[in-house]
N, C-alpha and C positions, 0 to 999 in steps of 0.2 A: 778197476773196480772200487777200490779206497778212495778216488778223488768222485765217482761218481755217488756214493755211499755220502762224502759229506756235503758235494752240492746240496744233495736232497735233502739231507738233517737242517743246513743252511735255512731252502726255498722254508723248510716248515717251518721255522722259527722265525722267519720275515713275515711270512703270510700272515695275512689278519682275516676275517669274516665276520662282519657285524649284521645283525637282524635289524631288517626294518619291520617293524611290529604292523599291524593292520590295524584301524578302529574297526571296534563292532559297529554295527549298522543301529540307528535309529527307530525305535516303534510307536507309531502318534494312530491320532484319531482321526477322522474323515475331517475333520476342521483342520489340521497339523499340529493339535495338540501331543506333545512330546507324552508318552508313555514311558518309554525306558531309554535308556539312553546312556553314555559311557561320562563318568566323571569322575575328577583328581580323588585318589586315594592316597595313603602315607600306610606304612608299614613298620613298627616302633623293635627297636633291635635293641640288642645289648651289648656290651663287651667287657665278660666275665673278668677278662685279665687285670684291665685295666682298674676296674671299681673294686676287684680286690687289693690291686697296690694301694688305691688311696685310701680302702674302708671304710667305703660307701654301700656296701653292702647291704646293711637297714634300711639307710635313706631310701637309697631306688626303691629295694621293695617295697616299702612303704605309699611310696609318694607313687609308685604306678598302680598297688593295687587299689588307691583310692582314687587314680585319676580313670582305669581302665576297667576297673570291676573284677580283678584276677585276682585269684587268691592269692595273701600275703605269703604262704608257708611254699608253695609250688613258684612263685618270684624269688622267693631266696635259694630255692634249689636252683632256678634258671642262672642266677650272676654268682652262682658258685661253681658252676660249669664244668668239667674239666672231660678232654679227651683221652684214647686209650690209654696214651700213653703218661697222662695224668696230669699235662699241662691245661693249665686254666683257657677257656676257648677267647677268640677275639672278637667275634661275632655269633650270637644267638639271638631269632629272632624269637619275639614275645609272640605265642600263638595260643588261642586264637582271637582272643578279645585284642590283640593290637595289630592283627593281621587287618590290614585295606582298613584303615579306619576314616571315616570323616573329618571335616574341617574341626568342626568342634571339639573332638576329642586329640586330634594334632595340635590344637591350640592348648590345651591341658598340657600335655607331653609336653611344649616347647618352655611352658611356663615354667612346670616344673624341672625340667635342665638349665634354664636360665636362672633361678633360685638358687640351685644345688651349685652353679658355678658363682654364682655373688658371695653365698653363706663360706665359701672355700675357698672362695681366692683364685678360681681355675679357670681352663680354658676348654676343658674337654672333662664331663663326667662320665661318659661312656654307655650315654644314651642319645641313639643316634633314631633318625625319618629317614625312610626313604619312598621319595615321592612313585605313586605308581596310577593304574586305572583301575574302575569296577565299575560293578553294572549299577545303574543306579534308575530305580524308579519315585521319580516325584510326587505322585498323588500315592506312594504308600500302598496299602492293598483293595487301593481302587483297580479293579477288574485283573484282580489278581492271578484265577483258574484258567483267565484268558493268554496272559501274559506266562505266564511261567514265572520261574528264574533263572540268572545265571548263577554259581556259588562262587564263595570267596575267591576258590580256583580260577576261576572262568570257565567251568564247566556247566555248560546250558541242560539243566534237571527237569526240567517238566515247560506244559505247555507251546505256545509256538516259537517261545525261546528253546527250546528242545528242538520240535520240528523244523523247523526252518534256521537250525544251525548253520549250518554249510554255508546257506545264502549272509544271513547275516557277521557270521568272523570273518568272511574273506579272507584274502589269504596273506601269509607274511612276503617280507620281501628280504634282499638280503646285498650288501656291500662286500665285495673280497677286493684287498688291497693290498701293498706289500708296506715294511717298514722296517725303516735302517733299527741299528740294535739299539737306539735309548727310543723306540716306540714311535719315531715320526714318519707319518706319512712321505711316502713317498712318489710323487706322481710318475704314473706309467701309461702307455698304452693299452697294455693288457688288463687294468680295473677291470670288475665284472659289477654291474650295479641293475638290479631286479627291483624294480620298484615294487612296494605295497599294493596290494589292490583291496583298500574299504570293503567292507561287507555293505551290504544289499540295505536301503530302508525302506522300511514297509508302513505304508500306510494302511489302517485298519478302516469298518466299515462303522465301528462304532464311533459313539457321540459322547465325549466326556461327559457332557452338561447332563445327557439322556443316564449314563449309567450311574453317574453321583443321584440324580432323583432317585433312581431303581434300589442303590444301597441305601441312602438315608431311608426309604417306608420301608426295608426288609431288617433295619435294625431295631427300626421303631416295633414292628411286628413282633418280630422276635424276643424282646425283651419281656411281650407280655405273652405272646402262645408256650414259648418255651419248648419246642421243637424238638429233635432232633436236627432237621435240617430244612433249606428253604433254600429254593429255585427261582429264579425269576429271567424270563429270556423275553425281545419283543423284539420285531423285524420289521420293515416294511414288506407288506405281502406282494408287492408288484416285481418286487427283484428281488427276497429272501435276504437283503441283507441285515446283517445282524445289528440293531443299534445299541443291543445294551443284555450283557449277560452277566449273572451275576448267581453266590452260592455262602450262604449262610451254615456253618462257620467258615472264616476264610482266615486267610494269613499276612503277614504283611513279607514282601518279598525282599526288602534290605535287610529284615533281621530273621531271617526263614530258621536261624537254627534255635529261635526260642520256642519254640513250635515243640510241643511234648506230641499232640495230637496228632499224626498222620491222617487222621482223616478230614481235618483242617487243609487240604492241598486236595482233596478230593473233588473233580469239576462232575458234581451229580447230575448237569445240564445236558451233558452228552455221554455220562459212563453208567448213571444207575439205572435200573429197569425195574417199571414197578406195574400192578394192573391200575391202569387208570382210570377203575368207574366211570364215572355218567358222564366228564366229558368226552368220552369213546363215542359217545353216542349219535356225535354232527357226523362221521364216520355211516354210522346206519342209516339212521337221516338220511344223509346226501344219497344214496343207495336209493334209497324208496324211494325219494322224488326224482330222481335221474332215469327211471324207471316206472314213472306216472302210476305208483301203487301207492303214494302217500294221499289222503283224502282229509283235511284237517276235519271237515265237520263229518267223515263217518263216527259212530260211536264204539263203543266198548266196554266189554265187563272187568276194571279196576281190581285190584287185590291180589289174586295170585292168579296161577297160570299152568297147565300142568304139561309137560312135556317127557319125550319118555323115559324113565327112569327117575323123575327129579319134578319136583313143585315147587316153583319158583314164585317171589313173591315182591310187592310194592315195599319200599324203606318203610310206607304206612300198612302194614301188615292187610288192615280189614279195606284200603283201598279209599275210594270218594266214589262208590257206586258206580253207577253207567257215566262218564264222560267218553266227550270228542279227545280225535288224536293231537289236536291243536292242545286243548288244554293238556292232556297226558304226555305232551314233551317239554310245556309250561312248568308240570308239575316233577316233571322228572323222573315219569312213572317207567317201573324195570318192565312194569307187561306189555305197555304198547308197542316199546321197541324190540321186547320177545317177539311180539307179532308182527310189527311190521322187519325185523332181520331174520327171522329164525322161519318162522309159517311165510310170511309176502313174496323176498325177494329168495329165501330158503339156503339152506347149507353153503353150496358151490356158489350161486352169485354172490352171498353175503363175502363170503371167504377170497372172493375177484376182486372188488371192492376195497378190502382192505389190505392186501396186496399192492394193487394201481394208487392207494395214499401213499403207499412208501413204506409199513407197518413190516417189522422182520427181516428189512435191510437196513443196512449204514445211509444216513444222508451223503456222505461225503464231505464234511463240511471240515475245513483245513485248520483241525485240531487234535494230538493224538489221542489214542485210547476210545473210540467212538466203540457204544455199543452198538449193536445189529436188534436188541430185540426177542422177543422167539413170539412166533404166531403156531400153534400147532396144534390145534383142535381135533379130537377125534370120535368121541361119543356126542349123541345130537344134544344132549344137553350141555356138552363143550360150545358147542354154536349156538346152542341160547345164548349162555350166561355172556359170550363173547357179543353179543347185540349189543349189552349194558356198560361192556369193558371190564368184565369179569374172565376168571377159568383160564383156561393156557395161551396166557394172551399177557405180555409184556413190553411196554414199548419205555423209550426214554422221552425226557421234556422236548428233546429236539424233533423227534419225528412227531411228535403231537402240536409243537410250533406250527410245521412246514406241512403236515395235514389239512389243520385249520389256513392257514396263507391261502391254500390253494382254493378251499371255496371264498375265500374273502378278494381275491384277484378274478374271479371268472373262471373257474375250476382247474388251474393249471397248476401242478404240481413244480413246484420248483428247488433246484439244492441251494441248501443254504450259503452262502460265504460270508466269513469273518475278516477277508483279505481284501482292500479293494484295490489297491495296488502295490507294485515294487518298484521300487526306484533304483538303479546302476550309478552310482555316483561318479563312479568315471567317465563311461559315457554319456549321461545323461536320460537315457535309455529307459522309458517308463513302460511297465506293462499291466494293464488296467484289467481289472474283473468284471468278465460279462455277465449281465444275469442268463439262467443256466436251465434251462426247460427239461423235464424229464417226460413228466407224458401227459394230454387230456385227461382231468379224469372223470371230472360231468362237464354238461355243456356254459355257456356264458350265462345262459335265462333259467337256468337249473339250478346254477349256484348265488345267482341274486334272489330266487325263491326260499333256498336256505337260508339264507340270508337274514330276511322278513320274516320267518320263523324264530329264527337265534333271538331278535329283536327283540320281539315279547316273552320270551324267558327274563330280560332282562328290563324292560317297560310295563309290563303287567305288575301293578301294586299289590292287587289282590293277592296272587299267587306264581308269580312268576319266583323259582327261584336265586335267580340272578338280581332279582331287585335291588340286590346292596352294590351293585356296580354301575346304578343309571345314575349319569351325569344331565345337569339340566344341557339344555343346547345342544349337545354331540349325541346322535344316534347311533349305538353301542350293542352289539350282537355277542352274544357270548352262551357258553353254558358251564354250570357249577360239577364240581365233582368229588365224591368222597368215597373212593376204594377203601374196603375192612380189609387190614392185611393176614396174610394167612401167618399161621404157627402151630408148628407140631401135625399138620394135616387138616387144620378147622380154622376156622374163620375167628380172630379175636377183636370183636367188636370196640376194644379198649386200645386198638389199634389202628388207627387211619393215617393215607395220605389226602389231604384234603385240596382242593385249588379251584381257579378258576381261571378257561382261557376265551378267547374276544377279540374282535377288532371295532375299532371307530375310522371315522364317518364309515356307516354302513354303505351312504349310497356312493362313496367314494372313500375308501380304506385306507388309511395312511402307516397303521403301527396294529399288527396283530401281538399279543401277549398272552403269556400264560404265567400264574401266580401257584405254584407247587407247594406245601407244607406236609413235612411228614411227621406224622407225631406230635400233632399239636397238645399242650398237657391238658386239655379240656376235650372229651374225644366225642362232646355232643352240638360242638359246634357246627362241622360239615362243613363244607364247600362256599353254602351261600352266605355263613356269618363269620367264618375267621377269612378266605380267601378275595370272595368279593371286594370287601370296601380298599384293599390293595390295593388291587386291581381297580380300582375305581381313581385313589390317590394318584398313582400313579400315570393312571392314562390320562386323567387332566391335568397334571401337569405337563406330560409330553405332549401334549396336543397345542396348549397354549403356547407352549415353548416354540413349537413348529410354524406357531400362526396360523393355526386353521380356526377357518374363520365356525363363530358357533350358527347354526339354523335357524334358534332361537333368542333372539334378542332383548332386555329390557333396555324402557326408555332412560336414555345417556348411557346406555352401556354400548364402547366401542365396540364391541361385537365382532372384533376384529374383520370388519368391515373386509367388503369385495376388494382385491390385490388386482391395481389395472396395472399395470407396465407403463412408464412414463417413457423411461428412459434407460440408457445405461451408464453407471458411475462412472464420471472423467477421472482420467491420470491427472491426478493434482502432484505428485511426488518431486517433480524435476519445478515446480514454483515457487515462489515464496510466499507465505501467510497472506500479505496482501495482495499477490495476483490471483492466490484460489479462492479468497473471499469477494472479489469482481467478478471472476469468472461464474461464482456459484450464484451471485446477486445478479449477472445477467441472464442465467437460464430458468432462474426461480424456482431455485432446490434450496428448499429451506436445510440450515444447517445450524452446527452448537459445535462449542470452542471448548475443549477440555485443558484443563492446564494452565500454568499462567507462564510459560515459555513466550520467547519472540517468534521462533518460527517452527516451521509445518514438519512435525518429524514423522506423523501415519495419518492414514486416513482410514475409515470405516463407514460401508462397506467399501470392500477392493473394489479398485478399478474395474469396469466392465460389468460388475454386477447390475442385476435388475433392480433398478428403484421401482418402490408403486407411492399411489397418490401420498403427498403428504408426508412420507418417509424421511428423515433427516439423514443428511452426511456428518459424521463427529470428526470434527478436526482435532487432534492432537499434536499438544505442542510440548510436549512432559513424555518422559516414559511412563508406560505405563504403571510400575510403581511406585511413582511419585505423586500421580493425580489421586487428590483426596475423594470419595463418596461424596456425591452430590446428596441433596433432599431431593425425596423423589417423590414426597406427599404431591397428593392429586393426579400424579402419571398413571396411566390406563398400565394393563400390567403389559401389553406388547412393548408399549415404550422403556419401561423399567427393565423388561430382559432383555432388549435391545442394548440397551444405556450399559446395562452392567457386563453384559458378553463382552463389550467394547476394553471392558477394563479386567477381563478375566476373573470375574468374580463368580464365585456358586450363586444360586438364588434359590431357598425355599420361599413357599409363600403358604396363606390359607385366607379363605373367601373370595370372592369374587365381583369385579367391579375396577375400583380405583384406589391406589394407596392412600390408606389412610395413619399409618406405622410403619416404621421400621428399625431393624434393630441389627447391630454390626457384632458377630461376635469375633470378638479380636484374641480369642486367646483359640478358637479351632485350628484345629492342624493346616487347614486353606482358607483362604478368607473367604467369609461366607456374610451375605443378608439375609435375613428377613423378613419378609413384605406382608401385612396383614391389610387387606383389601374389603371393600364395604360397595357394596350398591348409590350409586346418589338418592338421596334421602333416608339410608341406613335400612334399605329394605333389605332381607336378606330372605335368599331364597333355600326350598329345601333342606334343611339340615340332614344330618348324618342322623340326631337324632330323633327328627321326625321320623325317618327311615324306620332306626330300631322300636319305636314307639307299634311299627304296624306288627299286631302279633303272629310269632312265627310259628308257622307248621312244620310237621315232623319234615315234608318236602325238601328245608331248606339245605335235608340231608344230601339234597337228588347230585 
């Protein structure tokens, strides 16, 4: 029993078992722009013992609390340390300001120990790094509510760094060995070695380029409405997915614990539920005409409306007299849509309707904390006011997205996804996200009728209240909205959420959006003066961005001309600079040389991809952050986003035409241009405010 007793004491003291650690997995954008991603950390320690024998005591404290930001008097308690038993510690680390710190503040620390050992004469002051990982996201709290974070721990706190845990840590792995008594390996047979398995990378559905537009105008906005809070979500409506979500206040996710705010991590795009006024109302709409009860040139008695128990009335109290139903959806009148949801299509079918949009359920859209909504009407004046998007009726920005998609795709309701695929890095193993049909919910010729309607909300000068969102060239559908929110049991008029949601090209839809403001500090703006022209910024730049070509053209404006398919981009990769410049000069693809390298280190676009007429290859012979900003005066603005995608740069721009400006700011957090654009001959069309110029009615509330 004794000789088996010390075998065993033996094996355990030979035995070793070492972690092999996992990386987290990768979260990019539908391009493979890196969103979060895992990178060197350092961890700053101390050792109390030792910096009390040589009393250095000040010093450190000193020189860490001005390199680390920690208080001086809690450092000197740290490297004074002492355990129960009253000895001084040998290691304590510095938490939390030196816990996973950056390169730049490692570089501090290092200075400062190499100082402290020059000024003494030493070899060791008893501040020590130790190299480690953490999550780390590069564009900062660009699409912040989407991403989540992980914390200092590596515990994933919110978003689909929360959800999608499991896939993304992967799991650890682990080495057992044995080793004679001074610690050396011992080679055996019996090793047991479990390799790592990587966590999962996920590529998203979004578009950096798309959500950086979306935050710069919601900043811009914000600074001047002064909000409570701002929404902005935009899809393509043919497959729901999501290209750009974003939430006014947000946070930056590498320093999440400076955040006093909690409601600064709050993603209001999918958790909050609000009544959504008059844009509820493509909802009724599509109802009536799906059911051949909408008649634009019948007419109607404007103003109020009486229904039982309750007198309901226009945001213009005394009304615009007798108008047609064309113009009373124009104008964003609450009685037409009384009449036509509440009297036409009546209680139960209004109530089917908004059901079959998706309205009081989850989209499902793969993000936690999704609200549901509540639809739950019960008194007939609950199914008026519910016509206009008023009364027991709450929905979130997400299901009012995926609403509207569904009449801008040909009535098909579809679930959103944020996920467009996973990638298995050990197998290689991709699995890609289908778009996701849930049910008809009017016909194909129903929902381009709607369509044609939303249109002139947004093109009628006169009175449409959407006018602050028509873009010259893009034919743009939308309607404006400004829910009074409730308090104490009544309606407080000093209280709105205001917005406006749309898609472009009408007759072919590429990005539906929706522009949310709650609490804007001016609370007689409405829908069609503070959310509009947003929404208008915003969809013309993602439109250009995408290269859709405009309807309407001026003379010399590239118009981003018809897109023919020539061809598809050769592998130039395995050539050398002068064999891909023969090869391109024999097939008569014009091209441009970035860089002043000798040879060919990328090319753009990839391999395979579709060229159209005219389209350049850019050869790169530089990494890309060594290639300087070219002059981009006179480039059409397609060639300018092209040229600078190429080299990873942001692009805002404003006017329209060809560069005529631009302006590099070198001190933004990303490098970013500026492009300031002009017409040939300095015509310039429509302004903003012309726009304001046209005077506004009470409507612009609708």
């Amino acid at each position: 029993m004794e000789t088996e007793f010390w075998t065993a004491y033996a094996e355990q003291q030979w035995s070793r078992k070492q972690t092999l650690y996992a990386t987290r997995g990768t979260i990019t954008d539908r391009n493979g722009e890196v969103l979060a991603m895992m990178a060197p950390a350092y961890t700053v320690s101390v050792n109390p013992k030792l910096i009390h024998s040589l009393g250095l005591q000040e010093e450190v404290a000193e020189g860490l609390s001005e390199a680390l930001g920690k208080n001086k008097a809690d450092l000197i308690k740290l490297v004074n340390a002492k355990n129960k038993e009253g000895s001084f510690y040998v290691q304590r680390e510095v938490r939390y300001e030196g816990y996973r710190i950056d390169q730049a503040l490692r570089d501090q620390v290092e200075l400062l120990a190499r100082k402290l050992k020059d000024k003494h004469g030493l070899d060791d002051v008893g501040i020590y790094l130790t190299k480690e990982q953490k999550r780390f996201y590069p564009w900062k709290s660009l699409a912040a509510h989407v991403l989540g974070y992980v914390d200092r721990d590596g515990i994933a706190i919110s978003g689909l760094e929360s959800l999608y845990d499991e896939e993304l840590k992967g799991q650890d792995g682990s080495f057992e060995y044995k080793s004679d008594g001074r610690g050396i390996t011992v080679t055996r047979a019996d090793e047991i070695f479990n390799p790592a398995k990587n966590g999962m990378n996920i590529e998203l559905t979004i578009d950096h380029t798309i959500q950086y537009y979306i935050e710069e105008a919601m900043k811009e906005a914000f600074d001047e409405l002064k909000p409570i809070s701002m929404t902005v979500i935009a899809a393509d409506p043919k497959t729901m997915e999501i290209l750009g979500m974003a939430n006014l206040p947000t946070y930056n996710p590498n320093e999440y614990w400076l955040e006093d705010d909690l409601g600064n991590f709050y993603n209001h795009a999918i958790k909050s539920v609000y009544e959504p006024g008059s844009t509820f109302k493509i909802v009724t709409l599509a109802g009536a005409v799906q059911e051949d009860l909408f008649d634009p040139k019948a007419r109607y008695m404007s103003g109020s409306i009486r229904v039982p128990g309750q007198t309901l009335h226009d945001i213009k109290r005394l009304g615009w007299g007798e108008i047609d139903y064309l113009e009373g959806v124009m104008r964003s009148s609450n009685v037409a849509f009384v009449k036509l949801g509440y009297e036409m299509l009546g209680p139960e079918r209004l109530k089917q309707y908004v059901d079959h949009f998706g309205f009081g359920q989850k989209t499902g859209i793969e993000l936690p904390g999704e609200a549901a909504g509540v639809v739950s009407p019960e008194q007939p004046s609950e199914y008026a006011t519910m016509s206009y998007g008023h009364g027991k009726l709450m929905v979130t920005p997400l299901q009012q997205l995926a609403a509207v998609g569904a009449v801008a795709n040909g009535g098909m309701l579809l679930k959103p996804h944020i996920i467009k695929s996973i990638t298995d890095p050990q197998s290689g193993e991709v699995t890609k996200t289908q778009p996701e049909p849930v049910r008809q919910v009017i016909s194909a010729d129903k929902a381009k009728e709607v369509g044609e309607y939303l249109e002139q909300v947004v093109s009628n000068s006169e009175y449409g209240t959407g006018r602050r969102a028509y873009i010259d060239g893009y034919r743009v559908a939308g309607k404006t909205g400004t829910a009074v929110k409730p308090f104490k049991g009544q309606y407080d008029y000093t209280k709105q959420v205001v917005s406006f949601i749309g898609y472009a090209p009408v007759d072919d839809p590429k990005v539906v959006m929706l522009v949310l403001i709650d609490e804007p500090m001016d609370s007689d703006l409405g829908g069609g003066k503070a959310a509009a022209p947003i929404f208008k910024k915003i969809m013309n730049q993602m439109l250009q961005y995408m290269g859709v070509r405009k309807t309407i053209t001026e003379p010399g404006d590239d118009g981003f001309g018809e897109k023919t398919a020539m061809l598809r981009t050769p592998d130039l990769s395995k050539l050398t600079l002068q064999q891909a410049l023969t090869e391109l000069r024999d097939t008569d693809i014009p091209y441009a040389l970035l860089g002043n390298g000798k040879e060919l280190v990328s090319q753009f676009p990839k391999p395979g991809s579709l060229l159209v007429k005219g389209q350049q290859i850019y050869l790169l012979t530089e990494a890309v952050d060594h290639i300087q900003i070219p002059d981009l005066k006179g480039h059409s603005l397609r060639d300018a986003l092209e040229l600078l995608s190429v080299l990873n740069i942001y692009v805002t721009f404003e006017g329209e035409g060809f560069v005529v400006s631009q302006s590099v700011l070198e001190d933004s957090v990303n490098k970013q241009v500026k492009l300031v654009l002009e017409p040939p001959g300095g015509v310039r069309s429509e302004s903003e405010e012309d726009e304001e110029a046209i005077e506004a009615e009470s409507e612009d509330m609708g």
